[in-house]
Structure formats: structure tokens, C-alpha cells
C-alpha positions as CSV (number, residue, x, y, z in Angstrom):
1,X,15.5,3.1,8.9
2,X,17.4,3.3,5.9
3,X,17.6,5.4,3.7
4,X,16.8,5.1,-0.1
5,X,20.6,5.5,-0.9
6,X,21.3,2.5,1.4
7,X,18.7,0.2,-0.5
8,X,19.4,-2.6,-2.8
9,X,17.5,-2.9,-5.6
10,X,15.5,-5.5,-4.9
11,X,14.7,-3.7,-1.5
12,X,13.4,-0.5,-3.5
13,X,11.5,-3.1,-5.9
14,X,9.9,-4.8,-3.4
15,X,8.7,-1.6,-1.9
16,X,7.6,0.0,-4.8
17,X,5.4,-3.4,-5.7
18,X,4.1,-3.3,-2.1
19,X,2.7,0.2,-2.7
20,X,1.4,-0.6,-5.5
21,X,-0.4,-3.3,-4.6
22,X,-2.0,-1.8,-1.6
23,X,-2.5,1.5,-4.0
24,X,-5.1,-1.1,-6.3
25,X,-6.5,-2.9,-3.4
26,X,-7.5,1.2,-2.1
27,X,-8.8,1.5,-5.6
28,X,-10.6,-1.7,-5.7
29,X,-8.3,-3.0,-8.6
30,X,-6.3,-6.0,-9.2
31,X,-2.5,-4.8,-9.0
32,X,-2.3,-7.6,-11.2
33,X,-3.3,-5.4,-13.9
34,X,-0.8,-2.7,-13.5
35,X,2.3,-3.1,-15.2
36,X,5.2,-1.2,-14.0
37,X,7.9,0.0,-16.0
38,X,11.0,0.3,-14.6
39,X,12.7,3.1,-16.4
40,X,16.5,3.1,-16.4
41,X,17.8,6.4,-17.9
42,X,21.1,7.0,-17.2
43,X,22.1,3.8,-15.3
44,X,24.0,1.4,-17.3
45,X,22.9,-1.5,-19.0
46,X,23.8,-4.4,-16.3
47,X,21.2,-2.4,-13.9
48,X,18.9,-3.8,-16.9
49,X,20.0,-7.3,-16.6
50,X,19.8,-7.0,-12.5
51,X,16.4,-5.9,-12.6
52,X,15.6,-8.5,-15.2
53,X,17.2,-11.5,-12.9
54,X,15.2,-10.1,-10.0
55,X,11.7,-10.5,-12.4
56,X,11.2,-6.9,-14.0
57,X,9.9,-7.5,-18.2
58,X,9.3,-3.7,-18.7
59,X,11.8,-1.4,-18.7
60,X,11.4,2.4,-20.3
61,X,13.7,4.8,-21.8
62,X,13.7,8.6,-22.7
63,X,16.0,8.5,-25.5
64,X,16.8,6.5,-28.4
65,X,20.6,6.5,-28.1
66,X,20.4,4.9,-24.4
67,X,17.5,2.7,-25.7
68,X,19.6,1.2,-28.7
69,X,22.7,1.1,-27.0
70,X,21.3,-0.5,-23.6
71,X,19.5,-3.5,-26.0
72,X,22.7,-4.0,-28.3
73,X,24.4,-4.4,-25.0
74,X,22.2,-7.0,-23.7
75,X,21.6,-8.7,-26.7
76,X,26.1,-9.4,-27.1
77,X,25.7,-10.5,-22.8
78,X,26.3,-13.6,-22.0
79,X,23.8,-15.8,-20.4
80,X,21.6,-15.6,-18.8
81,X,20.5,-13.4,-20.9
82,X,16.7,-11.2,-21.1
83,X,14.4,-13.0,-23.3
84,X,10.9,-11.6,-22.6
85,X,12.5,-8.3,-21.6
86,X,10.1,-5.7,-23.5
87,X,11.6,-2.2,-24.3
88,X,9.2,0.8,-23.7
89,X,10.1,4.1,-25.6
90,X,8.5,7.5,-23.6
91,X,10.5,9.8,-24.4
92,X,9.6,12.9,-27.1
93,X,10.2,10.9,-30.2
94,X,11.9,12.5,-33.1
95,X,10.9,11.2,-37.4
96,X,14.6,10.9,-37.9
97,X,15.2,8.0,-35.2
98,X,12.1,6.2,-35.4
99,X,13.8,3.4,-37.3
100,X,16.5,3.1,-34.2
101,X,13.3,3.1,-32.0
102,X,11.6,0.6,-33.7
103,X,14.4,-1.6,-33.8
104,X,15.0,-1.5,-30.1
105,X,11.2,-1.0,-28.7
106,X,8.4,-3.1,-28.6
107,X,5.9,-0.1,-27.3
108,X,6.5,3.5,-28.1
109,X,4.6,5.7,-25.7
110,X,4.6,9.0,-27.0
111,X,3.2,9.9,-30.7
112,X,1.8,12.9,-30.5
113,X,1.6,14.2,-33.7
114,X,0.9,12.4,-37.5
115,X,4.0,13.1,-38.8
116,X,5.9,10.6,-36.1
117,X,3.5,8.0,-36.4
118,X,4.1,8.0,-40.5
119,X,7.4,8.3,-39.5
120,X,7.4,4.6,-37.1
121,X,4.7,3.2,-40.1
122,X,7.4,4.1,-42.9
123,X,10.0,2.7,-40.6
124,X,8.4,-0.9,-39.9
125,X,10.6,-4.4,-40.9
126,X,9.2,-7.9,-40.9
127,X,9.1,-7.4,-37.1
128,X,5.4,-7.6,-36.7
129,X,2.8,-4.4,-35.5
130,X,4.3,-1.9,-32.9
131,X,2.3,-1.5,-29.7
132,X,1.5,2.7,-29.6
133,X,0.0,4.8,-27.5
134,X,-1.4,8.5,-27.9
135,X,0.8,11.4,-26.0
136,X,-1.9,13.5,-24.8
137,X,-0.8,16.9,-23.8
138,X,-2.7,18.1,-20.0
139,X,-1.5,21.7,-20.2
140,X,-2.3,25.1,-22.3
141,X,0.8,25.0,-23.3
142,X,1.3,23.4,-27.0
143,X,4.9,23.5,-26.7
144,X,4.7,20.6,-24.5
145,X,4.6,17.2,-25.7
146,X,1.4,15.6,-26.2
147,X,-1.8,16.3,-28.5
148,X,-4.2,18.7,-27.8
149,X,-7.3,17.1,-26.5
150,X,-9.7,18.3,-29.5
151,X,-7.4,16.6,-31.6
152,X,-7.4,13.4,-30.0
153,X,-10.2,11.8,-32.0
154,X,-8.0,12.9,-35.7
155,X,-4.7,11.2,-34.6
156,X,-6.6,8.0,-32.9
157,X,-8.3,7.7,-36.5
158,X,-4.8,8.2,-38.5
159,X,-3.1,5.8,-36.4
160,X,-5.9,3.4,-36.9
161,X,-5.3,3.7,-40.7
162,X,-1.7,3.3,-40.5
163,X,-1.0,-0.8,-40.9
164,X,2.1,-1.5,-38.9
165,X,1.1,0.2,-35.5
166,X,-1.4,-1.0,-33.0
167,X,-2.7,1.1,-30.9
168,X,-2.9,0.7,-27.5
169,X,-4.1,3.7,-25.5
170,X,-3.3,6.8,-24.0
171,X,0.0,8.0,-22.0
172,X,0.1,11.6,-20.0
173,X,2.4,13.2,-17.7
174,X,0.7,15.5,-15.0
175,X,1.6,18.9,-15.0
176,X,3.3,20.7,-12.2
177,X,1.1,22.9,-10.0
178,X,-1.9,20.8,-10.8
179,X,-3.3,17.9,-8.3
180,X,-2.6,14.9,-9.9
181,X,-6.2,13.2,-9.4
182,X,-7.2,15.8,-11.2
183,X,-4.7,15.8,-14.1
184,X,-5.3,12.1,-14.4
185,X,-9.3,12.3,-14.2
186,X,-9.2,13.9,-17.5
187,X,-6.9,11.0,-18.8
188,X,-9.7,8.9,-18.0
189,X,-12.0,10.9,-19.5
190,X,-9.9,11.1,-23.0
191,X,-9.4,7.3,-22.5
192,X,-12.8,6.7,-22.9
193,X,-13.4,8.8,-25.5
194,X,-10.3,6.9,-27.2
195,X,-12.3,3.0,-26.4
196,X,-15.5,4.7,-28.5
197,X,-13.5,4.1,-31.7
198,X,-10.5,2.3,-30.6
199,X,-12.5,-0.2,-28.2
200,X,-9.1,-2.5,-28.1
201,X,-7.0,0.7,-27.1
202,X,-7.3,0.1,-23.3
203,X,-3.6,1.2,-21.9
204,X,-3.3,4.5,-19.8
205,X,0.3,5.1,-19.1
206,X,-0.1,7.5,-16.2
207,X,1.8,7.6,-13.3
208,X,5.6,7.8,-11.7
209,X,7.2,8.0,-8.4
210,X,5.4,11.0,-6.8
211,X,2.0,10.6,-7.9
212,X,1.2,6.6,-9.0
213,X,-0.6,6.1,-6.5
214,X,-3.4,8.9,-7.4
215,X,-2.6,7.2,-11.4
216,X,-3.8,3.9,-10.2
217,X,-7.1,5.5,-8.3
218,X,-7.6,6.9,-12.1
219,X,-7.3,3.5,-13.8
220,X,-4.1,3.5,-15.0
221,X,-2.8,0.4,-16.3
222,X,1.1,1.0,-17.5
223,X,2.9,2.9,-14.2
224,X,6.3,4.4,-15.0
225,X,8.8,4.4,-12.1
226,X,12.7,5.1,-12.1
227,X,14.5,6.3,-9.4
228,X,12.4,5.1,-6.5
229,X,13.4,1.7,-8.2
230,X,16.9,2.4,-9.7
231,X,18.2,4.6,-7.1
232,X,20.0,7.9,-7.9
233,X,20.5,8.1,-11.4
234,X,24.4,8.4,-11.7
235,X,26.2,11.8,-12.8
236,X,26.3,12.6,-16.0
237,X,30.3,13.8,-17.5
């Protein structure tokens, strides 16, 4: 059998989707609604433009230089082109480049805090709302990104209030050491209490390579996936 090294993309993408799929049908879902983000960090922009060709519309990044250099790229390509391709920020976002990300993104996963999503508000053109989600923090540790859970309900409300964002739900990151179906059973727990003032703020952004599968079981409806999609992510000079 081959190895994942040996796979093209479309081989890896085709798996990937397989598992999926047979990951919702375990859950009694539709796989049809589970989006999955291909995230590209470190590959170079074509890899974008090959993924789009073979049918991929999501695509994440980590940080905002890759992200605005990756869609200025595309956007001087020749045709074919990406039109539909929608840019999905989850990296730790920081108030000085939230214009750049807003430029470039169409869904920024990760405000965890009321001074970033001021920061995205402040920084909004005649581009229409920007699709948000809530960062919420699954560890003790507050150094990590995310918001602590007792403060989930404040920043829902302040985002709510602020007129450029929409907000769309919830993304987490399990921890470490900790079962994911557990990590993520709490997600579903803070997405619900999210829905009880936010009833349109249905996303969970839960899930990557090792542990989507237990994501999906949780109800996650936005999977992030790179290098069981991209292959190994090449070295960095």
C-alpha cells in the first residue's frame, strides 16, 4: 500500500472525504453538512489552485502573511482562476493585522477576546459582514488561545453588538492528554449555550487530522484538515 508520501492529492482528498463521510453516516449525520477546510500553511499558493481545480472552496490559514500573500497570488493567476474559493483565518489573530485579515478572509475563526473583535469591526470596508466564530479555550491554562468558558456568554453578546461581524459559532482545539470526545462534548455543550442567544450561530469548528472523526460524533460542522490532505508541509529556510 502506499504510503501517504506517495499519494497525489486527489488520492489523500478522496480518502480524507471517504472518512468523513462514513464518520457522519456512524454519527447519523449527513456528511453533507460538514465542510472541510483544507488548510495549506506552508505549501505554496498553486497547491491552493490544485485543490481548488480538484473541487475544495474552503481553505484555512494560521497566519496573515501566508493568508494575504497566498490570495494576492491567486487573484494576479491566470485563468482558471478560484472564484468561490472562501479564505478561513484560524490562526491566533493579532489587532494590528486584522485589516490584512479582513481583506483576505471571508471567516475568521479565532476571536477570543473583545479587543480583536473591535479590532476586525474598526477594520471593516464596503465588503459586506465577516462571518466569526468564538475561540473557546478547553484548558486551565489562560495562556492559551481561546475564552474562558464563563466568559463565553460576555463576548457572544459584544460581538452581537458589534455591526460588521456575524457570528457564526464556536471553534476549539482539543487539548493534548485529554480524549478528544470528551474535549469536544463540552464544545457542544458551550455551543448550545451560544444558540440560547445567538440562535443563528450554529458552526462548531472542531476537528483535524487525528481526531475529526470523534469532532463529527460531537456535531461539528466546519472540520480543519492539512497535512493528511496537503501532504508534508515543505521545510521551512
Amino acid at each position: 500500500m502506499n504510503s501517504q508520501h506517495e499519494l497525489s492529492v486527489a488520492e489523500r482528498l478522496s480518502a480524507i472525504d471517504a472518512a468523513i463521510a462514513d464518520a457522519a453516516r456512524q454519527a447519523g449525520r449527513d456528511a453533507g453538512d460538514i465542510t472541510r477546510i483544507v488548510v495549506t500553511k506552508f505549501h505554496p499558493a498553486s497547491l491552493v489552485q490544485e485543490l481548488y481545480d480538484l473541487g475544495v472552496r474552503d481553505v484555512g490559514e494560521n497566519r496573515q502573511q501566508e493568508l494575504s500573500a497566498k490570495v494576492d497570488a491567486l487573484r494576479q493567476a491566470p485563468a482558471p482562476g478560484t472564484e468561490g474559493l472562501r479564505w478561513h483565518f484560524i490562526g491566533q489573530a493579532q489587532t494590528n493585522k486584522a485589516a490584512q485579515i479582513r481583506r483576505a478572509a471571508q471567516a475568521v475563526h479565532s476571536i477570543d477576546r473583545a479587543r480583536i473583535a473591535d479590532a476586525f469591526d474598526r477594520a471593516a470596508a464596503d465588503d459586506g459582514p465577516l462571518d466569526v466564530l468564538l475561540q473557546v479555550n478547553l484548558t486551565d491554562d489562560p495562556g492559551r488561545g481561546g475564552v474562558a468558558p464563563k466568559e463565553l456568554e460576555m463576548l457572544a453578546e459584544h460581538v452581537l453588538a458589534l455591526p460588521t461581524l456575524r457570528l457564526r459559532g464556536l471553534m476549539a482545539v482539543a487539548p493534548l492528554g485529554e480524549e478528544p470526545a470528551a474535549a469536544f462534548a463540552r464544545v457542544h455543550d458551550y455551543a448550545s449555550r451560544l444558540r440560547a442567544i445567538a440562535p443563528d450561530a450554529d458552526w462548531i469548528s472542531a476537528g483535524m487530522t487525528g481526531d475529526f472523526v470523534e469532532a463529527i460524533a460531537a456535531g461539528a460542522t466546519h472540520l480543519r484538515i492539512g497535512t493528511a490532505i496537503t501532504g508534508p508541509r515543505p521545510a521551512q529556510g
